[in-house]
C-alpha positions as CSV (number, residue, x, y, z in Angstrom):
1,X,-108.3,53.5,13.4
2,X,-106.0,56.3,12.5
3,X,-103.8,53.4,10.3
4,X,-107.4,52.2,8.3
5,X,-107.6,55.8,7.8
6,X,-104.6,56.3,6.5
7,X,-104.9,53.3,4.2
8,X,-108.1,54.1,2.6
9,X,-107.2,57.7,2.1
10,X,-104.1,56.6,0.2
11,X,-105.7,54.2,-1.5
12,X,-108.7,56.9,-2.6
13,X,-106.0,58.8,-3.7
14,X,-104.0,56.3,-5.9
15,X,-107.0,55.2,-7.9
16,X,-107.9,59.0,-8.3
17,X,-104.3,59.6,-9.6
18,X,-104.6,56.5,-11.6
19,X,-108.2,57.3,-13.3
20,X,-106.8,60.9,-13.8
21,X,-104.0,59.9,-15.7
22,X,-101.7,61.7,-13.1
23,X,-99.5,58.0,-13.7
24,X,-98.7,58.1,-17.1
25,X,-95.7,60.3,-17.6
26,X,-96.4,61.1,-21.4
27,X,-99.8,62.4,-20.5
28,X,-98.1,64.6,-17.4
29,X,-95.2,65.9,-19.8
30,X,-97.4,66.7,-22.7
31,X,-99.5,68.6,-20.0
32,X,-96.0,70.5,-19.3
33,X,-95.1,71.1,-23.0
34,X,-96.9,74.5,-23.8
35,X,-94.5,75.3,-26.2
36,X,-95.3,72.0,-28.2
37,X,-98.4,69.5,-28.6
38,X,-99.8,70.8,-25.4
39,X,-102.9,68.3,-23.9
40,X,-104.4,70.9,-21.2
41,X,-106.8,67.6,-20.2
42,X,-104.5,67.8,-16.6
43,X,-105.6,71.3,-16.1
44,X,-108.8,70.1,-15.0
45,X,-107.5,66.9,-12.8
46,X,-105.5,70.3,-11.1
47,X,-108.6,72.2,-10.8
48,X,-110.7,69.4,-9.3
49,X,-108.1,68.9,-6.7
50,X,-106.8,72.7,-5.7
51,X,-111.0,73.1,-5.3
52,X,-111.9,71.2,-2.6
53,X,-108.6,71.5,-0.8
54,X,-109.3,75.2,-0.6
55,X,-112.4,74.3,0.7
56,X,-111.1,72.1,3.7
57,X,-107.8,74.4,4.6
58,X,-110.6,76.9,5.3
59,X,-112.5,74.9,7.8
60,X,-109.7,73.3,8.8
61,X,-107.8,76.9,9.8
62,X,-110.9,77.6,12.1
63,X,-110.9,74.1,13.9
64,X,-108.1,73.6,16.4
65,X,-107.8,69.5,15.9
66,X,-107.9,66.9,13.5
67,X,-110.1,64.1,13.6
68,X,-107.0,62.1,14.5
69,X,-104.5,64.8,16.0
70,X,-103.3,68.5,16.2
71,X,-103.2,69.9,13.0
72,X,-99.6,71.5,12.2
73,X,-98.7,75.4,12.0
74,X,-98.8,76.8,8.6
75,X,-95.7,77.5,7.2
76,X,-94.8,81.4,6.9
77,X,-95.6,82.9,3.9
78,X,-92.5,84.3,2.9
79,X,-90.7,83.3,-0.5
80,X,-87.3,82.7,0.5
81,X,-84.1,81.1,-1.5
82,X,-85.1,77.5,-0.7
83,X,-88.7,78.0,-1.5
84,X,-87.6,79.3,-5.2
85,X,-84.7,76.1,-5.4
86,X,-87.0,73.5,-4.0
87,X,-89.6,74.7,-6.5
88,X,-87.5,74.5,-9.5
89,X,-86.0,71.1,-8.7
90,X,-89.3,69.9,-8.5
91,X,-90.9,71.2,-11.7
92,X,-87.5,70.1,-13.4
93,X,-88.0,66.6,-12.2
94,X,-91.8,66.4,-12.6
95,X,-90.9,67.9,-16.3
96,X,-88.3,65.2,-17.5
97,X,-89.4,62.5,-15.8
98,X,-93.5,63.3,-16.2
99,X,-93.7,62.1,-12.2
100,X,-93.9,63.5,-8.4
101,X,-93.9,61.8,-5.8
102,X,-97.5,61.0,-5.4
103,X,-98.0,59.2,-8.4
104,X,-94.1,57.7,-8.4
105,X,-95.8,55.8,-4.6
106,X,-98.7,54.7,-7.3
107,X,-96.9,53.4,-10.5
108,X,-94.6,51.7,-8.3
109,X,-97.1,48.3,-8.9
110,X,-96.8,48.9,-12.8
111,X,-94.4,51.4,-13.2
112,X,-91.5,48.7,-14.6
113,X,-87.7,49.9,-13.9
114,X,-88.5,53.7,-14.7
115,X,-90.8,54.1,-12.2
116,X,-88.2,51.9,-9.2
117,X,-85.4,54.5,-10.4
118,X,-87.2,58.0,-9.9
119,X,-88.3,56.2,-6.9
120,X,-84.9,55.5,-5.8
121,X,-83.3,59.0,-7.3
122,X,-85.9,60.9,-5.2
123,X,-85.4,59.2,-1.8
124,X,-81.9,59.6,-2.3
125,X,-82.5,63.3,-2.7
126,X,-84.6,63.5,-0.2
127,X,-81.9,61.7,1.9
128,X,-79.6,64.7,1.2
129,X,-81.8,67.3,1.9
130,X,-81.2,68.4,5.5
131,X,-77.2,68.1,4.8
132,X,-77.5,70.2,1.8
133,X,-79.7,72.6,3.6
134,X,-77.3,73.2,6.4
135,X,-74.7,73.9,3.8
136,X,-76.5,76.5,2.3
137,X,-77.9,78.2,5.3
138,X,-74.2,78.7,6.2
139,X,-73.0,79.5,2.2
């Protein structure tokens, strides 16, 4: 059960990446160009998704499980060092190459050799993480 869950969430959520336009990086980069030929049409595919999920992390705070496990602790609050790194090395890569991970999983089927290489270039980094983080924590 909890795997035909899991598949028809993620599939609900690549088709609504994939109608939103969340998969074609020149939509996502003009949507990150204020400076230039801004399209704010992403603003609203942002909107429609921070809405509802503020909606379910409320009733979701109040209920101790899951429908198919323990939900996990929220993380502190605190803005820290990594917070403020991680965030920037995310909105760097989401600028130049126009894709997070999300909809890098969903234009993997159409995405050509661009879409294989972010794909590649962010497992790597996310292969690196913990070693990097210990360095730092001791820097």
């Amino acid at each position: 059960m909890r795997m035909l869950i899991a598949a028809l969430t993620g599939g609900l959520f690549g088709a609504g990446l994939l109608i939103s336009g969340m998969t074609d990086t020149t939509k996502v980069q003009g949507f990150l160009d204020i400076l230039g030929a801004w399209d704010p049409t992403l603003a609203f595919v942002l909107g429609g998704a921070i809405a509802p999920m503020a909606v379910a992390w409320r009733i979701a705070a109040r209920q101790r499980r899951a429908l198919l496990g323990d939900l996990p602790e929220p993380p502190a609050p605190t803005i820290d060092r990594a917070l403020l790194g991680g965030s920037l090395l995310f909105g760097a890569g989401w600028g130049l190459a126009g894709l997070c991970p999300g909809p890098a999983i969903a234009s993997l089927s159409f995405g050509g050799s661009g879409g294989a290489v972010f794909m590649a270039a962010m497992l790597a980094g996310m292969a690196a993480t913990p070693s990097l983080r210990s360095r730092l924590a001791k820097a």
